[in-house]
N, C-alpha and C positions, 0 to 999 in steps of 0.2 A: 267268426262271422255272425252281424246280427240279424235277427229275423223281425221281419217287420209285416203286424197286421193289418188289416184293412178291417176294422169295428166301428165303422163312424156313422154306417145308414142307417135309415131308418126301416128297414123293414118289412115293406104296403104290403105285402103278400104273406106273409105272417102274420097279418098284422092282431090275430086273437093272440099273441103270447108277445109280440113289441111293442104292444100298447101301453105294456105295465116294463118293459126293459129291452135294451139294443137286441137286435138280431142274435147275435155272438154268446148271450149270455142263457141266450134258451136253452134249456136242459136237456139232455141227454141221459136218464137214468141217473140227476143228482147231480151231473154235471153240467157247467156251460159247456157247448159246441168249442168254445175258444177254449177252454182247461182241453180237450181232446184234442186240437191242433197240436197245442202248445206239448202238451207230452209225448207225441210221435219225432216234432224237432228233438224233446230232450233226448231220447233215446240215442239217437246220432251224437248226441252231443253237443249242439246249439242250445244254448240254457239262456239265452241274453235277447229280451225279447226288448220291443217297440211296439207299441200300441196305440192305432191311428182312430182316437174315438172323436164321439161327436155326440148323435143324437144320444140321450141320457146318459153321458160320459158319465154324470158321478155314480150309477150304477156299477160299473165296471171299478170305479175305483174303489168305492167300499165295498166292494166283493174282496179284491187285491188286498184291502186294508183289515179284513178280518180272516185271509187267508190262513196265518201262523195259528187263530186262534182256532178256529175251525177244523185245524189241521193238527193239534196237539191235545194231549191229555194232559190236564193241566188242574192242580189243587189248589181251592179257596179256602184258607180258615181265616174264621172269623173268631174265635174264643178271647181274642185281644180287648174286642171292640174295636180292631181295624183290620183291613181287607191285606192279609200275604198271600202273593201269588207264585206258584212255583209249578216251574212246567217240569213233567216227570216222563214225558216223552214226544215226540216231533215227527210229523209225518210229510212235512214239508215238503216240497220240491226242490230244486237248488238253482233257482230261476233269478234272476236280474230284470226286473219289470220296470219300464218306464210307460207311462199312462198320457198321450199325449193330447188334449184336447184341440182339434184340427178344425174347428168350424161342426157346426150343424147342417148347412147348402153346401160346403166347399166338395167336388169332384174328386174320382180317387187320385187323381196325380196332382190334384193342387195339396191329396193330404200325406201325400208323398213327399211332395216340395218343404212340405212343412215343419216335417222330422228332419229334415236334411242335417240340421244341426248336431242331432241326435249318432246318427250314421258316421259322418265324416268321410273324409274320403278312401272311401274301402268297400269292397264287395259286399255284397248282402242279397238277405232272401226278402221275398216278399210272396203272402198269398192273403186270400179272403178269408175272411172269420164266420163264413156259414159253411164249409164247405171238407168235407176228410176225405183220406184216400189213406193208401198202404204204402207209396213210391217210396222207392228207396232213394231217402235225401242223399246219402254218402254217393251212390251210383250217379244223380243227378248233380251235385256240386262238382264230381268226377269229371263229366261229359260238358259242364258247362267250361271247367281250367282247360278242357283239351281243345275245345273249337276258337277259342281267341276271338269271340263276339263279343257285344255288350251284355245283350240278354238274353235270356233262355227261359222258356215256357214249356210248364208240362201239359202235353195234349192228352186229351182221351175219345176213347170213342164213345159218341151220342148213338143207340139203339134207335129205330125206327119206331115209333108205337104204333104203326097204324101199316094192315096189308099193301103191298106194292104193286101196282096196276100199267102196265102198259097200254098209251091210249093214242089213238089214229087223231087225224087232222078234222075228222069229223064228228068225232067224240066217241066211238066205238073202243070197248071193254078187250084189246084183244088181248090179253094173259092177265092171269093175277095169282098170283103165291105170297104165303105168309111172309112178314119181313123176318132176316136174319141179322146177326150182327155185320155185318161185311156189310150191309144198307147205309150205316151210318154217317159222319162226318166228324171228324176229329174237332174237339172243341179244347179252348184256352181250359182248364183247371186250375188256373191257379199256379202254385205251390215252383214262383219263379229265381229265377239267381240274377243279380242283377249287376254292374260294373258302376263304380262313380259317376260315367259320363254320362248315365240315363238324365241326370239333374238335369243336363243342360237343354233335355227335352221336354220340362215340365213348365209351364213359365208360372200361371197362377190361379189362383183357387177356381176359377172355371176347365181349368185342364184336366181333359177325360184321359185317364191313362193307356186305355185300350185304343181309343178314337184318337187318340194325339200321336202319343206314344211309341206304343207298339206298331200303329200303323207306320209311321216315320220308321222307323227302325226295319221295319219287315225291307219299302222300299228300297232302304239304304243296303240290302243283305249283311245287317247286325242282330237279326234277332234268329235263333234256332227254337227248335222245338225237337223236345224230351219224350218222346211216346212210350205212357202209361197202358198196360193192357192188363194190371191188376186192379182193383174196387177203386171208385170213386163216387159220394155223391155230397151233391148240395144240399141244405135243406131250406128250400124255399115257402115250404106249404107244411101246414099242421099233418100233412097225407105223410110228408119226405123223413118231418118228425117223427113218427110213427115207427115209418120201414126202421129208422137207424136205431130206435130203442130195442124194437122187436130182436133186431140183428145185435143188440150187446144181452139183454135177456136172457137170450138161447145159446150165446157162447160162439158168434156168428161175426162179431166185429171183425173183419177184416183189417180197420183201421188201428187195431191197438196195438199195436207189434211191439210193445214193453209189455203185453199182458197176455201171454201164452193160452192162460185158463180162457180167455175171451175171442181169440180166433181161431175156430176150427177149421173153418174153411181154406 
């Protein structure tokens, strides 16, 4: 099954660290946010990616394109007067990358529409390229073969940030206690499975995938939802940046579930 990302925006709210490169490619301790996706799929075993780019696509491809070398120990001699190169060891990944440039304005489901070629007609993942979590993809492609939908979306709960106040028709304060997690409201995450027949819900590069999409599909009762109640977060803001470096620093990734030494939690 292949997995296919959404790397194509531009970013306006990060916009101190996508001014100079796509959303996706913002680092995380060294890495792009997309290398941490992309390694929680491998783990499962989905190695066969699609990559829905756009705004500064050839960022994203010369990262891919110097990947091996960046990724290998690898000898120059020169004593010839000409350059032998011999790699002496390989840290690679065992990834199948296609880099697909889907428009700069085009919508997420017009850059959905636009890979289609790529996909064929076969199931497949799909989620956002700012965005980690810990869900267990095996459990999740699980629960999507058992309901016989088209799609499936992983939910999570959204926290309350601000005190919850019960209030009269006359504006009177009558209770207020801190918010808990049970406040929330379960939100789309991303990180969805999808059936061929979504294509026929996408028509063209203005097509909102959520706003089209998913809404059509909700009505039709084709689309489920997967409730996540381990770590998720997006990084939208240089703040969100932050949290997730602090949390790989201190051995606190939750999201790294290939890398033991990195989630204690």
């Amino acid at each position: 099954m292949k997995v296919v990302l959404l790397a194509g925006g531009m970013g306006t709210r990060i916009s101190e660290e996508s001014a100079y490169r796509p959303k996706p490619m913002v680092e995380i301790s060294g890495k792009p946010i997309l290398w941490h996706i992309m390694k929680e799929y491998s783990y499962y075993g989905y190695n066969e990616f699609i990559i829905c780019a756009g705004y500064k696509q050839e960022y994203i491809k010369e990262w891919f394109d110097n990947f091996f070398l960046h990724s290998s120990d690898i000898e120059y001699d020169f004593t010839d007067g000409k350059k032998e190169v011999v790699v002496r060891h390989t840290h690679v990944e065992p990834w199948k990358v296609t880099i697909v440039d889907t428009g700069l304005n085009t919508m997420t489901g017009g850059r959905v529409k636009r890979v289609q070629k790529y996909i064929g007609n076969e199931p497949f993942m799909l989620t956002y390229g700012d965005g980690v979590c810990d869900v267990n993809i095996a459990e999740l492609v699980k629960f999507h073969k058992q309901h016989g939908k088209i799609a499936t979306l992983t939910s999570v709960i959204q926290k309350q940030e601000k005190g919850v106040l019960d209030i009269s028709e006359f504006g009177e304060v009558r209770s207020f206690r801190e918010k808990r997690s049970g406040d929330g409201i379960p939100i789309n995450a991303g990180y969805m499975v999808l059936q061929p027949e979504v294509f026929d819900y996408l028509k063209d590069d203005n097509t909102i995938f959520e706003r089209v999409a998913l809404e059509q599909l909700s009505d039709e009762n084709q689309l489920m939802s997967y409730v996540h109640t381990g770590f998720w977060q997006c990084m939208d803001s240089v703040r969100e940046k932050k949290i997730l470096e602090q949390l790989w620093e201190k051995g606190n990734a939750a999201w790294a579930v290939w890398n033991e030494g990195n989630k204690n939690g």
